[in-house]
TIVO-310246 format. One record per residue (C-alpha): x, y, z. Coordinates in steps of 0.5 Angstrom, whole numbers, padded with zeros to 4 digits, always signed. Layout:
XYZ;...
# end
This chain:
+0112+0014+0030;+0113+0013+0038;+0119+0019+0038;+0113+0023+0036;+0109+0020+0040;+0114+0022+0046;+0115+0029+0044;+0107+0030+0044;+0106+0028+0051;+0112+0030+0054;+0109+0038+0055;+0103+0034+0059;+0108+0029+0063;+0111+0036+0065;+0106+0040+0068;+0104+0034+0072;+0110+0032+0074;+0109+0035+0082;+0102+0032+0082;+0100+0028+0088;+0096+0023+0084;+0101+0023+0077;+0104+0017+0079;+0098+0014+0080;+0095+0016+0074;+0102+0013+0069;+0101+0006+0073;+0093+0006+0070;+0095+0008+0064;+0100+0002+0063;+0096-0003+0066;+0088-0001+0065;+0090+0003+0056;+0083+0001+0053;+0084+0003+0047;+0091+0003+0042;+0091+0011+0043;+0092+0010+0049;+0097+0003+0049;+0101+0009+0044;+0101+0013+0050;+0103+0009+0055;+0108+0006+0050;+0111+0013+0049;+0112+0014+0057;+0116+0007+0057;+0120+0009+0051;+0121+0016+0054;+0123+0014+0062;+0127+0008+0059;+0123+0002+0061;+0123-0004+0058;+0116-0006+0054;+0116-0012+0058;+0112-0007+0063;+0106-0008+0059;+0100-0013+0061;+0101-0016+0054;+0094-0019+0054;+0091-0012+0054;+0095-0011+0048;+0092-0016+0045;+0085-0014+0047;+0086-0008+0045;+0089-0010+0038;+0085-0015+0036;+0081-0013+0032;+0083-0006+0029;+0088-0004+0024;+0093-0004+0030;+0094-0011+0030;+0100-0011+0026;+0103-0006+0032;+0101-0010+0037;+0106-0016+0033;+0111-0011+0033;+0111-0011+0041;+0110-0018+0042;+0117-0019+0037;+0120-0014+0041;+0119-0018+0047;+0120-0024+0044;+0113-0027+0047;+0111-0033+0043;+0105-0028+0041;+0100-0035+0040;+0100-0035+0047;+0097-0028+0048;+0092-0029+0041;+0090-0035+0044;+0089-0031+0051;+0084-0027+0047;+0081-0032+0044;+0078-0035+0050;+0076-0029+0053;+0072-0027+0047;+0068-0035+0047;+0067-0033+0055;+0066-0025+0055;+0060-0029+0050;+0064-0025+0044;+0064-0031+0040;+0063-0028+0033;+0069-0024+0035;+0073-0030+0037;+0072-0032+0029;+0074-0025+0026;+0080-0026+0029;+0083-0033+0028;+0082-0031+0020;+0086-0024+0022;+0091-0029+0024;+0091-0034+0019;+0092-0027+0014;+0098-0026+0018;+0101-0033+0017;+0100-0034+0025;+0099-0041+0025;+0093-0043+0030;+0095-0049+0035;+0090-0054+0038;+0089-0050+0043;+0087-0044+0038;+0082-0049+0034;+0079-0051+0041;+0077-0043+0042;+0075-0042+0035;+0071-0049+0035;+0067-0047+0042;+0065-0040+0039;+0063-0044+0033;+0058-0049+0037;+0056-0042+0041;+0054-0039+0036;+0051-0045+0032;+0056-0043+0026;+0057-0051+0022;+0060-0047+0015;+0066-0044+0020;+0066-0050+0023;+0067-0055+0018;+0073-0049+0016;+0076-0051+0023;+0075-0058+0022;+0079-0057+0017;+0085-0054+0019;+0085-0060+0025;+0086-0064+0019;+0090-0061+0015;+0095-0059+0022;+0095-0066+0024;+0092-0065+0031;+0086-0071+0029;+0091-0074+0035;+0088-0069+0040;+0083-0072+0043;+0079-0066+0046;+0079-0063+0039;+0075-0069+0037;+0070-0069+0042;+0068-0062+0040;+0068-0063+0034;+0063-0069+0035;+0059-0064+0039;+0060-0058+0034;+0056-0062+0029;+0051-0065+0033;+0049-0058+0037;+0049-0056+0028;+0044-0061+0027;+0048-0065+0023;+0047-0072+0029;+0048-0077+0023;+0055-0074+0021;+0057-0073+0028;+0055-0081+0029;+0059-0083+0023;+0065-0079+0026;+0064-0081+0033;+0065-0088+0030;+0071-0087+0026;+0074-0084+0032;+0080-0089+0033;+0080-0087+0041;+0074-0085+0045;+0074-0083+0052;+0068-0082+0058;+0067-0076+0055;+0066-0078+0047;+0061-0083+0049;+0057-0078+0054;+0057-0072+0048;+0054-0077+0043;+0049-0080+0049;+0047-0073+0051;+0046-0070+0044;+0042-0076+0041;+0037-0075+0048;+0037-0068+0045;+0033-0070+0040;+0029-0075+0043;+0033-0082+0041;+0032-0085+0047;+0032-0091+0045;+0040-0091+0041;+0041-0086+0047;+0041-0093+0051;+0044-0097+0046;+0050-0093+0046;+0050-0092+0054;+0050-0099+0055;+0057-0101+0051;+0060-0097+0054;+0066-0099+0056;+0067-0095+0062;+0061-0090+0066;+0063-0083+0069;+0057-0080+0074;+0055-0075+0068;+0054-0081+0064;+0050-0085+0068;+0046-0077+0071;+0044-0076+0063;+0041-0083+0061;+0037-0082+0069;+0035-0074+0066;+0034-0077+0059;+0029-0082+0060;+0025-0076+0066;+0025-0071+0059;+0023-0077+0054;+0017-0079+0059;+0020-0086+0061;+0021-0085+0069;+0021-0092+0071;+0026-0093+0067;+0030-0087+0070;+0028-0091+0077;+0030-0097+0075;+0038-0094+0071;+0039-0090+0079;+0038-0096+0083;+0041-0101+0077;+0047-0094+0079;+0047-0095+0085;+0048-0102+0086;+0054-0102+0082;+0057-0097+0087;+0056-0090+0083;+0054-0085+0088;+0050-0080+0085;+0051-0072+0085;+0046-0066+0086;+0044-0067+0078;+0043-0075+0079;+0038-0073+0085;+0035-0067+0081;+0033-0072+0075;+0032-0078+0080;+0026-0074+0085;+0024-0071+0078;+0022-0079+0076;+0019-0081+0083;+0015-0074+0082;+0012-0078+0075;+0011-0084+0078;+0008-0082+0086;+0014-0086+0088;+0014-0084+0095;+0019-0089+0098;+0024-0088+0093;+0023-0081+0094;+0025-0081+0101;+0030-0084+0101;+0033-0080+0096;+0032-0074+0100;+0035-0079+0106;+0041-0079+0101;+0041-0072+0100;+0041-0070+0107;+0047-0074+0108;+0052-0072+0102;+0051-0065+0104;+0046-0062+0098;+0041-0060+0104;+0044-0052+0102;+0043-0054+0094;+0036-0049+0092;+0034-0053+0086;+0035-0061+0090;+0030-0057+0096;+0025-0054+0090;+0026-0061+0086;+0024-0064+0093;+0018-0060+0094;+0015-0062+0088;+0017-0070+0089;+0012-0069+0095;+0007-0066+0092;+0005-0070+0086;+0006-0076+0091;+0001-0073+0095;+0005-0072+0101;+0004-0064+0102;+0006-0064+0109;+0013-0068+0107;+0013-0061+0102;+0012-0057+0107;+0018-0059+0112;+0022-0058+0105;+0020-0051+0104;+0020-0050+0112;+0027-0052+0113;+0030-0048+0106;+0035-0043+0109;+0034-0039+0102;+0028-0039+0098;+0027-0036+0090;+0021-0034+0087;+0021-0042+0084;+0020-0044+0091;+0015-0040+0093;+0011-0042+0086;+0012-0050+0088;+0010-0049+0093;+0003-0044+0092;+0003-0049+0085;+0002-0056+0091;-0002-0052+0095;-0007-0051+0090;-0007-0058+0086;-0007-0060+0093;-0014-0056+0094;-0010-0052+0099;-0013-0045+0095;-0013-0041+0102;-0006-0043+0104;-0003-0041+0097;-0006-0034+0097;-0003-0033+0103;+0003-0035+0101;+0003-0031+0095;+0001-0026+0100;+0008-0027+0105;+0012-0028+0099;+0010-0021+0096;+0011-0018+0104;+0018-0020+0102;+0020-0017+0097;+0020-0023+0092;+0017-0021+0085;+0013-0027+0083;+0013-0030+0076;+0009-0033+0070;+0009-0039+0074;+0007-0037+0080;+0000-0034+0078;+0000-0041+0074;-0002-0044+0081;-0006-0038+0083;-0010-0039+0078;-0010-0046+0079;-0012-0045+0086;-0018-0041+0084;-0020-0046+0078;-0020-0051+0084;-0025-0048+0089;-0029-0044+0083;-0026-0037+0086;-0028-0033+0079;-0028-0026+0082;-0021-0028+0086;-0019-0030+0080;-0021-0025+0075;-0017-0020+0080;-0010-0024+0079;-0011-0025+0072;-0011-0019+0070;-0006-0016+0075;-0001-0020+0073;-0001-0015+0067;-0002-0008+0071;+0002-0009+0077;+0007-0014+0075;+0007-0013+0068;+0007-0020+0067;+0004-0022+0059;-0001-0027+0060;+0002-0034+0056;-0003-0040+0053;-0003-0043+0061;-0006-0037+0064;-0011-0036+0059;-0013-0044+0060;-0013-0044+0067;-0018-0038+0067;-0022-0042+0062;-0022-0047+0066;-0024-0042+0072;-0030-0039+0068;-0032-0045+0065;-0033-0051+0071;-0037-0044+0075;-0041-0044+0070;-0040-0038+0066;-0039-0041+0060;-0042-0035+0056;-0037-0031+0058;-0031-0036+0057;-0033-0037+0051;-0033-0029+0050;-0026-0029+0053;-0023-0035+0049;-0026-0030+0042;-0022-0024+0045;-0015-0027+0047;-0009-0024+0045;-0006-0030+0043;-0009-0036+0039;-0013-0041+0043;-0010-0048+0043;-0013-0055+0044;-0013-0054+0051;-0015-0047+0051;-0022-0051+0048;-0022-0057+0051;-0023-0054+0058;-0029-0050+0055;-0031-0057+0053;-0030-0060+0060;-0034-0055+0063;-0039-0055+0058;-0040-0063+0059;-0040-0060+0067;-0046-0056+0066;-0049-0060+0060;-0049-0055+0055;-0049-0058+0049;-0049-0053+0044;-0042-0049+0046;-0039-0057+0047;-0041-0058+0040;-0037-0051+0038;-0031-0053+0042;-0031-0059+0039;-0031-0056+0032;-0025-0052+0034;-0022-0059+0037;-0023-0063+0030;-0019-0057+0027;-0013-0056+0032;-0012-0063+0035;-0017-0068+0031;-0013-0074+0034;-0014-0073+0042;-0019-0078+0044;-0020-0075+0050;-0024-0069+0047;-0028-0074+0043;-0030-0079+0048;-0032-0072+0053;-0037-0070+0047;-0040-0077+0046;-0040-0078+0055;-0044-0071+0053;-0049-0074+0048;-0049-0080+0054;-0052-0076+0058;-0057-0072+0055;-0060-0080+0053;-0057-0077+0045;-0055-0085+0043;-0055-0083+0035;-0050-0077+0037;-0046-0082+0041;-0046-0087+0035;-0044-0082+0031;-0037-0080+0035;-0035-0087+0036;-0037-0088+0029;-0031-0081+0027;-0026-0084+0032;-0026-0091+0029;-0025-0087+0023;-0019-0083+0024;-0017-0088+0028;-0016-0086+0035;-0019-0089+0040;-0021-0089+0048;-0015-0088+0053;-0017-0094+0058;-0017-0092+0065;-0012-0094+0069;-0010-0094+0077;-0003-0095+0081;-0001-0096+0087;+0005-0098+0091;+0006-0103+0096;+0013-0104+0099;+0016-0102+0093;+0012-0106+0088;+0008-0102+0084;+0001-0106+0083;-0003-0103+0076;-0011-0104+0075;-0015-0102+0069;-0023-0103+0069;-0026-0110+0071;-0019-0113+0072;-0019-0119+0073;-0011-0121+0072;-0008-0119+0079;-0006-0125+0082;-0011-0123+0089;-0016-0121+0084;-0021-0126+0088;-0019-0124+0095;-0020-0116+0092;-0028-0117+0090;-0029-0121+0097;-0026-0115+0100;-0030-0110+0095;-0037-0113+0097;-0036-0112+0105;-0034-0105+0103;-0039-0104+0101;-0044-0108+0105;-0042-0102+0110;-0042-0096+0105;-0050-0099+0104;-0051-0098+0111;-0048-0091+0112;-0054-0089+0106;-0049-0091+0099;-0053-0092+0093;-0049-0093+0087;-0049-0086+0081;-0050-0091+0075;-0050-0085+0072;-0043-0085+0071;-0044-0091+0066;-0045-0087+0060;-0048-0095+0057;-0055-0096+0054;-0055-0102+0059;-0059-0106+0065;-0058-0102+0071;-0056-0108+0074;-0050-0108+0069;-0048-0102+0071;-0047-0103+0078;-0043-0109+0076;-0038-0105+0072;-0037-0100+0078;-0035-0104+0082;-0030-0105+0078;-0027-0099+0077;-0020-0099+0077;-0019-0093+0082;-0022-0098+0087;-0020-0104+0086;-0013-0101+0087;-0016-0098+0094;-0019-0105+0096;-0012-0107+0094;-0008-0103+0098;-0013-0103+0104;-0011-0111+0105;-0004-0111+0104;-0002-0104+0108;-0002-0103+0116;-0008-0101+0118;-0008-0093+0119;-0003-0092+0113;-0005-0087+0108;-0006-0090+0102;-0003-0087+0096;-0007-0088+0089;-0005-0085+0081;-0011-0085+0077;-0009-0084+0069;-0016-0080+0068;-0021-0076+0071;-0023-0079+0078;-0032-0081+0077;-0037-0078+0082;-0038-0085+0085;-0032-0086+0086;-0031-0080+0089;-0037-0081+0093;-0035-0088+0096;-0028-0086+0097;-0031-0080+0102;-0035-0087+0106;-0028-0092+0106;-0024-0086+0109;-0030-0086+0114;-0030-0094+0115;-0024-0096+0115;-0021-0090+0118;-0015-0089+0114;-0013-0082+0110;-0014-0084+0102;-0010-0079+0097;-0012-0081+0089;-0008-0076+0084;-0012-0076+0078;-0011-0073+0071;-0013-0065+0074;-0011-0065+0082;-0010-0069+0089;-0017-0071+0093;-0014-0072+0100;-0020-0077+0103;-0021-0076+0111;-0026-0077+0115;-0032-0078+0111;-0029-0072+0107;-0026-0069+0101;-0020-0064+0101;-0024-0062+0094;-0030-0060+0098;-0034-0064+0093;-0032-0058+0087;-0027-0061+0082;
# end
């Protein structure tokens, strides 16, 4: 065959034989053959000037043969060279996994086990990736076989990925039980169980494991941070990182990842700073998604200005910085400088994403911009061709409803191209409850029973509706269907931070240690409210009380026994920084604008929906949210 193959192509290395560019041409076909007619050819001319096979890039026969009916070839010039050809097959298998091939990679350990090539731990490690990447238990377990079968269950990393192999497959309680069959673990046994049970939301065994392990490598004590952030635990996250650092860890750019992300949660400011000190020092100022981490850390704790500086400073921004950046500026109430952000990022030639038109949206919804953000709406799809996702057409409900357009969010809600969601309805409602409509708050509840009938929040908004109207059966009736299916009222709670501590109030709390100290002080704030024209909005207290009773039961609302708090044990002149669980009241709202005046302090509450940043007898709000 190749003497033929020699005759046939002579003629042609001929013709070429005083070309300047044939040299050339010959050494791309030796090195650069793609297919195995042209490996004969370049065998041919081997064969022809006498030039041993070795010449040949072998991996590039293996490639080229894998898969095709010449692989018995390509054996035959491995012999002929005596390379031991497992070394090349292997070579192929592991760029098939990386190439993202891995169903070839599959194929072609059963071609070798069809020629009796007998696979060594490195080959079941190749076909074990390509199993996990393409979630293939059934050929998995085969390989789990062969490890068995071969004696390689000495080989620790086979272990490990076959661990991970049938936790990625969804099988969690089989990897569990190998995992603790396993005569040896490593670090790494210990994260990839850690890390899988995480996955699917075990925090709690997650930690339980964590916490026997023998030893900790920085990804171990990184993913149990990441693992309590994803499972809605910051604190716990917190209180792991400074248990990490005491015992010497340093942590890496993902530790600070999860860790901000925590801080972000919890509005804690002072820790976050100082991971941002930490993260200037070790080097990680360059690293794009430490500085967007950054960005929002500071934005949901409340420090707009410390996000700024972060996005000033960045040498490099991507489209998420920009959207972080327009998103805190929004919630922040912020609305002009996020469309003008929006405006230098579009100059730049930086395209925007779904996310970033969420905060647009946002930005709009905050200050009731309808027109501005009807514009964007519907330019995400005409001049960015971006569709529209479940969040922009909340936020757009949200936009409609609090302006007033009810009508028409009810309208938009019945023509979106996607089925709405409960809170899709549930800002219908929230704009209903605004404008006292109570017949569209009645047909979004409806909805609401159907697609999240135990959110208590929806219920308690239709009930405060009825409050308000002075509709008491109806008020009875609510409660009387929340005691039913057993849902009840989310209390209200405030937080904030002082020296480190977290301190948490809740309605009428009476538990705080300084709780006397905090209504003394309460009653001299608001000696000098009465005196700049304050008057209680009992109407925010949706009881069939005294009014009397009332006036008591605001005065005791969490948000200001926080604040009053905060301004006896803080610096006078330090901004004081509170977390509200709930949607802030108009008579807090109210007081907290007179407070920032008589005191003259800088007051920012995060409540459930966005930032108020209290100045001077002013609100960032400008009194619409």
């Amino acid at each position: 065959m190749v003497t033929s193959l020699c005759s046939l192509h002579s003629p042609l290395a001929v013709s070429n034989a005083h070309s300047p560019t044939s040299n050339d041409l010959k050494t791309d076909l030796l090195h650069k053959f793609n297919s195995p007619f042209e490996l004969k050819q370049a065998h041919a001319h081997l064969i022809k000037k006498n030039t041993p096979l070795s010449t040949l890039p072998l991996t590039r026969v293996g490639s080229v043969s894998a898969l095709t009916p010449s692989f018995t070839y390509a054996r035959q010039i491995f012999a002929h060279v005596n390379e031991p050809e497992l070394v090349v097959w292997n070579y192929c298998l592991k760029s098939f996994v990386e190439r993202d091939n891995p169903v070839n990679a599959i194929l072609l350990f059963y071609r070798l086990r069809q020629f009796d090539v007998l696979p060594d731990t490195f080959t079941c490690s190749f076909v074990l990736k390509a199993c996990t990447n393409e979630l293939d238990l059934y050929n998995g377990k085969i390989i789990h076989g062969y490890v068995v079968k071969l004696g390689f269950t000495f080989n620790l990393v086979l272990q490990n990925m076959i661990v991970n192999l049938y936790a990625e497959c969804g099988e969690i309680w089989d990897a569990r039980l190998l995992f603790e069959k396993m005569s040896q673990r490593d670090v790494v046994t210990w994260n990839i169980m850690i890390t899988q049970l995480i996955k699917r939301g075990d925090i709690v065994e997650a930690s339980e494991l964590f916490r026997k392990m023998p030893e900790r490598s920085v990804r171990s004590w990184t993913g149990m941070i990441s693992g309590y952030v994803q499972c809605g635990k910051p604190k716990e996250a917190v209180e792991l990182f400074v248990e990490m650092e005491q015992v010497g860890v340093r942590p890496n750019e993902v530790t600070v990842v999860a860790v901000l992300a925590a801080c972000a949660d919890l509005g804690a400011l002072d820790l976050g700073r100082r991971v941002h000190e930490y993260s200037n020092q070790s080097g990680f100022r360059r690293n794009i998604r430490v500085c967007n981490t950054l960005i929002d850390m500071y934005v949901k704790c409340g420090c707009l200005e410390g996000a700024r500086r972060v996005f000033i400073e960045m040498q490099e921004r991507t489209v998420f910085t920009w959207s972080a950046m327009i998103q805190g500026l929004a919630i922040h109430g912020q609305a002009k400088e996020a469309l003008t952000s929006f405006n230098k990022m579009i100059e730049i030639g930086i395209k925007p994403n779904g996310v970033t038109f969420i905060g647009l949206l946002h930005a709009c919804g905050h200050m009731g911009w309808v027109d501005e953000g009807r514009r964007f709406f519907y330019s995400m799809t005409t001049e960015y061709g971006i569709i529209p996702q479940i969040e922009h057409y909340g936020c757009m409900v949200d936009l409609l409803s609090r302006a007033g357009f009810l009508q028409e969010a009810y309208e938009f809600i019945r023509n979106m191209r996607i089925k709405p969601n409960g809170v899709v309805w549930g800002a219908l409602l929230g704009g209903c409850r605004v404008h006292k409509n109570i017949d569209l708050a009645e047909e979004a509840s409806r909805q609401l029973g159907q697609l999240d009938p135990l959110n208590n929040g929806y219920h308690v908004v239709l009930s405060n509706i009825y409050a308000e109207a002075e509709r008491w059966e109806d008020v009875a009736r609510v409660r009387k269907l929340m005691r039913n299916l057993g849902v009840k009222k989310t209390p209200g709670w405030s937080s904030i931070t002082v020296d480190g501590v977290v301190h948490e109030f809740v309605a009428g709390d009476e538990t705080h240690p300084q709780a006397e100290k905090i209504f003394q002080m309460w009653e001299k704030l608001l000696d000098g409210m009465k005196l700049k024209g304050y008057i209680p909005n009992t109407s925010v207290v949706l009881l069939d009380i005294e009014e009397k009773e009332k006036e008591k039961f605001l005065y005791r609302h969490s948000e200001k026994l926080a604040l009053t708090f905060g301004l006896m044990n803080t610096p006078p002149g330090t901004p004081i920084r509170i977390m509200k669980n709930l949607r802030v009241c108009e008579d807090c709202h109210a007081a907290f604008k007179l407070i920032s005046e008589i005191v003259n302090r800088e007051i920012v509450v995060r409540d459930r929906n966005r930032f108020h940043c209290f100045q001077a007898g002013s609100c960032s709000c400008g009194d619409y949210w």
